[in-house]
C-alpha positions in Angstrom: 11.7 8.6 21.5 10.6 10.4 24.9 8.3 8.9 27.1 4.8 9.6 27.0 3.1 10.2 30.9 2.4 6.9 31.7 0.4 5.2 28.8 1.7 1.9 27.3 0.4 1.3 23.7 1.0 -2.1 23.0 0.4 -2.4 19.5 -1.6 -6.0 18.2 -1.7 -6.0 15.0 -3.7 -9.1 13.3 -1.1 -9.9 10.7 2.1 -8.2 10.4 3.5 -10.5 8.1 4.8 -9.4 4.8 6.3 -10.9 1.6 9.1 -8.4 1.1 12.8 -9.4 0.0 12.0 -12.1 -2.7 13.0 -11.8 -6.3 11.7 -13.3 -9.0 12.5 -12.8 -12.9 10.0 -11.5 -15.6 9.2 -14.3 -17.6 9.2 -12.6 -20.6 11.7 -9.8 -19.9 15.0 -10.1 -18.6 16.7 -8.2 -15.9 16.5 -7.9 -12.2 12.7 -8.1 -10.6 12.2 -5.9 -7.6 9.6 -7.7 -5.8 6.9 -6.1 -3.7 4.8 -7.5 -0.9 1.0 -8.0 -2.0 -1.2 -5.5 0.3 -4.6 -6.1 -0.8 -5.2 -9.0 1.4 -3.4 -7.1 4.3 -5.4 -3.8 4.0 -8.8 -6.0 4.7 -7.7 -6.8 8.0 -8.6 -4.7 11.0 -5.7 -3.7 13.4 -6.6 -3.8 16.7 -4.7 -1.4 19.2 -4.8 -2.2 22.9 -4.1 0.7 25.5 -2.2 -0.2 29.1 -2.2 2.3 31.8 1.6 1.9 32.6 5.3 2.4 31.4 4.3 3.9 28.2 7.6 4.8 26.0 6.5 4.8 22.3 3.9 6.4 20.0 1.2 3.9 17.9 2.6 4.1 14.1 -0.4 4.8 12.2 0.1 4.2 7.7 -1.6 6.9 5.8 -1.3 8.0 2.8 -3.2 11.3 0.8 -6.3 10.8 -0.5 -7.0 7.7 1.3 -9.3 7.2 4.3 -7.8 6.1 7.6 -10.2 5.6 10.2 -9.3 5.7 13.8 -12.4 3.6 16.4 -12.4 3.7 19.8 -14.3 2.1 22.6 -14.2 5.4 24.7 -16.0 8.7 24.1 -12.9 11.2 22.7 -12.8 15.1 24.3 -13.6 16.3 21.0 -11.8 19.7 21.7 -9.3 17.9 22.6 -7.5 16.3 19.7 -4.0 17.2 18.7 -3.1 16.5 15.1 0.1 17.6 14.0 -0.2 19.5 10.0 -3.6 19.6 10.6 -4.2 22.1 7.7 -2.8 19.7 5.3 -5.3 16.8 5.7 -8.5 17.5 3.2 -10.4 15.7 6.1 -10.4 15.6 9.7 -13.8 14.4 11.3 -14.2 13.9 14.4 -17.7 11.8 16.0 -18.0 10.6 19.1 -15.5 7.9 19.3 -14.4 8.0 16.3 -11.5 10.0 14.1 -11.4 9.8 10.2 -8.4 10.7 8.5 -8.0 11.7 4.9 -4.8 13.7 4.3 -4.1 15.7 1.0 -1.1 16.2 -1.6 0.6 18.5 0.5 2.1 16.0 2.4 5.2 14.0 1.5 6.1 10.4 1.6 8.1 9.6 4.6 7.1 12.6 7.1 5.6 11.8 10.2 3.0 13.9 12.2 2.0 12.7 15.8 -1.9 12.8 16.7 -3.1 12.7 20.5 -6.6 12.1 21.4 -7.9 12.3 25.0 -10.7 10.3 26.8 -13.7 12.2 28.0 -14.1 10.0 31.3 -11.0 10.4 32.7 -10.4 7.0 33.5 -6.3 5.8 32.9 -5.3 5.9 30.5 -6.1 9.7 30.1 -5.0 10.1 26.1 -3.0 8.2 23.6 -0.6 8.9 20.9 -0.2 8.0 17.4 2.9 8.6 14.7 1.0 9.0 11.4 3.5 8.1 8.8 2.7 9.1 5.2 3.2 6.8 2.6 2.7 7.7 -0.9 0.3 5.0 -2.0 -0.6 2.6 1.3 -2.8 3.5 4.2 -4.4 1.5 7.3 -8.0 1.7 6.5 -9.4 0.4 9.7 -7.6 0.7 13.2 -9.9 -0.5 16.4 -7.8 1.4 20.2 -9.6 -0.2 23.2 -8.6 0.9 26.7 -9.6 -2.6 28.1 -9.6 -6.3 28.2 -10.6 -7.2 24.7 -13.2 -10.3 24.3 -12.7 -13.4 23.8 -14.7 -12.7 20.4 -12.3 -10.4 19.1 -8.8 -13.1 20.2 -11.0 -15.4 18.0 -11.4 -13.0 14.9 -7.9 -12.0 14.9 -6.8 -16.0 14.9 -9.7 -16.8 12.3 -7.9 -13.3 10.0 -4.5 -14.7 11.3 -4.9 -18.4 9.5 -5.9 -17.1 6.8 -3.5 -14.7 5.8 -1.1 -17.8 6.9 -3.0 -20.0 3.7 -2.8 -16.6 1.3 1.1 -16.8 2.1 1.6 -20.4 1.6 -0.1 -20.1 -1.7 2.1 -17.1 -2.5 5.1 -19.4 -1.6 3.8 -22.0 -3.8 3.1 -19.9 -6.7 6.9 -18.7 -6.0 8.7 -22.2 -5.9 6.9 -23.0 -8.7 8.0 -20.1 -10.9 11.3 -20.1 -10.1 11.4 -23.7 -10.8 10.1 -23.2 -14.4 12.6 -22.7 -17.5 12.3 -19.1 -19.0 10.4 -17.5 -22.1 7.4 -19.1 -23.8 8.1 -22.1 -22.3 7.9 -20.9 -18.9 4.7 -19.2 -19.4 3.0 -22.1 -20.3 4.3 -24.6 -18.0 3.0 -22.2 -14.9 -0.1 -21.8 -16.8 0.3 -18.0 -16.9 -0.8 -17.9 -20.4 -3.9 -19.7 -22.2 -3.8 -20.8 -25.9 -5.4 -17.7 -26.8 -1.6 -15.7 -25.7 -1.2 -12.6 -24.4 -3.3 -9.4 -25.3 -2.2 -6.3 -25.7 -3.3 -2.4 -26.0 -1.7 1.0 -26.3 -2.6 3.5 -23.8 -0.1 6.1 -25.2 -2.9 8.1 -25.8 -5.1 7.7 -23.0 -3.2 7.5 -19.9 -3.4 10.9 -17.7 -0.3 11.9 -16.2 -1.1 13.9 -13.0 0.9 17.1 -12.7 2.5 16.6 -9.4 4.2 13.2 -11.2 8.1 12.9 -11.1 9.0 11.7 -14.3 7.4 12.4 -17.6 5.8 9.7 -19.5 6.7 8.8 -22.8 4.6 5.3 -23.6 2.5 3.4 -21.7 1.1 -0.4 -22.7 -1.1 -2.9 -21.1 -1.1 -6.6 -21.5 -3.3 -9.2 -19.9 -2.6 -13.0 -19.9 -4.9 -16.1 -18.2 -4.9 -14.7 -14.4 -2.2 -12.1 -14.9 -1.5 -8.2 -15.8 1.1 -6.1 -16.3 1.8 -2.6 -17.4 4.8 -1.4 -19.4 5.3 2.3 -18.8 8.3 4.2 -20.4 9.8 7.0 -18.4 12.1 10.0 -17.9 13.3 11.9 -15.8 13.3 15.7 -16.1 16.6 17.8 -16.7 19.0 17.9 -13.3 16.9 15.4 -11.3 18.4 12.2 -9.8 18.1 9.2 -11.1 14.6 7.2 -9.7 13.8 3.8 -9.8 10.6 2.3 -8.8 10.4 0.5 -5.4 7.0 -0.3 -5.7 3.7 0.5 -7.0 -0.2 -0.2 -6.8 -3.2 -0.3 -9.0 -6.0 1.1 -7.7 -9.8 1.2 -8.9 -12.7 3.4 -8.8 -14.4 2.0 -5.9 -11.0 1.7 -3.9 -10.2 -1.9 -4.5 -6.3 -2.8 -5.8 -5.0 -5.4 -7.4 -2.5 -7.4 -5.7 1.1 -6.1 -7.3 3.2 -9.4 -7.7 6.4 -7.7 -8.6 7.8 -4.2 -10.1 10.7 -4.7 -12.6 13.2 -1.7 -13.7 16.6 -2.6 -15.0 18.3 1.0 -14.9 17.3 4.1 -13.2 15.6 6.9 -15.1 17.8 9.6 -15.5 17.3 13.0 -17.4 17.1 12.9 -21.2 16.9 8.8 -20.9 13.8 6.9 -21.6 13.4 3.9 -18.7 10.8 0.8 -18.6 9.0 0.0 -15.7 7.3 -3.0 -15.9 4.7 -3.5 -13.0 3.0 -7.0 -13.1 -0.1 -8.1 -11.0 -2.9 -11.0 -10.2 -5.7 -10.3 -12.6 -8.9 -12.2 -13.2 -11.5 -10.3 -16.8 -13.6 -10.0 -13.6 -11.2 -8.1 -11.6 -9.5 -5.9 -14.3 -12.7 -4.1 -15.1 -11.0 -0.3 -15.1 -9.8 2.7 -15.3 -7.2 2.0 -12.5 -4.3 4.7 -11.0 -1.1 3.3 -11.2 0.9 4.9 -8.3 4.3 4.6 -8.2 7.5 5.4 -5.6 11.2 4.8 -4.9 12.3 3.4 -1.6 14.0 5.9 -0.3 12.4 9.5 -1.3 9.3 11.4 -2.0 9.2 11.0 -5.3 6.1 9.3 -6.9 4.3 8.7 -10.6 0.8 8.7 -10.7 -1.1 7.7 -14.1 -4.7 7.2 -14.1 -7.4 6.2 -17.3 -5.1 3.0 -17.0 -7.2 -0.2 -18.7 -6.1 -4.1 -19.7 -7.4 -5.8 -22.8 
């Protein structure tokens, strides 16, 4: 990537940890899991950006996603008529205060692109401006991301260690939870010995019906079912893909609310891909307390490597 005049940006992010690459079976179904990081915990942390005023060579990568809110705060007043945004007629919001930049883009971008943002300082002090790299995503987005131009407290070294051990526990219980399950024998037995299911079993409900398929969806849906266990759920979607299209299989997914909260997503499990005139499962399983699961949620959905996403919404557990 060219150099950038002569602004560092040293990214420090408070966690940059994730859970990605482990596999873990469905215990009731069989077939390959395709695991997926949990993001809920990450997206409550605040990245913190730190500006140096030499030997700058690479762009800040900022994770947005449309319809979600990325907010951009900085400790220096911007030159309002001075900000740059790449595609800016394809974000449904673009406001701009004093220090601060809020980000919402809409469906009109894609997955994957990446649009480059440059905001300049209105005291003139070094560094002048600073660049970002706003990659899309189709369902994740950095809510919160602090820039300071200088020495940051000791206050703030203190927060990020306090966020950083903690995220450190929620990933050693994630470990745990993992050793444990893949220690366990399969089927009903299995269930029961990791205490995923109670005595009173596993509900279940048809949301055929009731599930609303948004129009810029890849795949058609055929049946959709919800099921919820002692601290788990998991949705069982049956899909296909339309005539002439590539096959798709799901990378990864998230269950959003209402209010913007999302259940952490534990694994997405798909044996084949979808293909045209062939009905698929996708089966997307997550952490779920009756106090947590209180919907409707959107399930979004995306392969690794494309633009292609399914987006249901009206989705409820038992």
């Amino acid at each position: 990537m060219p150099a950038l005049g002569l602004v560092t940006l040293r990214s420090i992010n408070c966690v940059s940890s994730t859970f990605a690459g482990f596999c873990s079976c469905l215990l009731i179904l069989g077939g390959v899991a395709h695991a997926q990081s949990a993001n809920s915990a990450a997206n409550s942390v605040i990245r913190r950006v730190e500006l140096v005023p030499e030997d700058s060579r690479t762009a800040v990568e900022v994770e947005v996603s449309p319809g979600l809110s990325t907010g951009l705060y900085f400790d220096s007043e911007l030159r309002r008529e001075r900000i740059d945004l790449e595609g800016r007629e394809r974000f449904s919001l673009v406001d701009i205060g004093t220090a601060t930049l809020r980000l919402v883009p809409s469906d009109r971008l894609s997955p994957n692109e990446r649009l480059r943002l440059t905001v300049h300082f209105q005291d003139g002090a070094v560094p002048a401006s600073a660049t970002f790299l706003l990659n899309v995503h189709p369902a994740k987005a950095e809510p919160v991301v602090e820039v300071s131009r200088r020495r940051r407290t000791v206050e703030s070294y203190q927060q990020e260690a306090r966020e950083a051990r903690a995220e450190a526990e929620r990933l050693r219980d994630e470990l745990n939870r993992l050793r444990a399950e893949r220690g366990a024998p399969g089927g009903l037995t299995g269930l029961i010995s990791t205490q995923v299911m109670a005595r009173q079993g596993v509900e279940a409900r048809d949301l055929s019906s009731s599930v609303v398929r948004t129009p810029t969806s890849a795949l058609a849906l055929r049946n959709a079912y919800s099921y919820r266990s002692l601290e788990r759920v998991a949705l069982e979607v049956w899909l296909e893909a339309p005539p002439g299209a590539q096959p798709w299989t799901a990378s990864g997914a998230s269950l959003r609310g209402k209010s913007g909260e999302e259940l952490t997503v534990l694994q997405v499990w798909q044996a084949e891909p979808a293909a045209p005139g062939v009905l698929r499962q996708v089966v997307v399983e997550a952490q779920g307390t009756p106090a947590s699961i209180r919907g409707p949620f959107t399930l979004k959905l995306w392969e690794a490597n494309g633009p292609r996403t399914v987006t249901l919404g009206n989705v409820t557990f038992p």
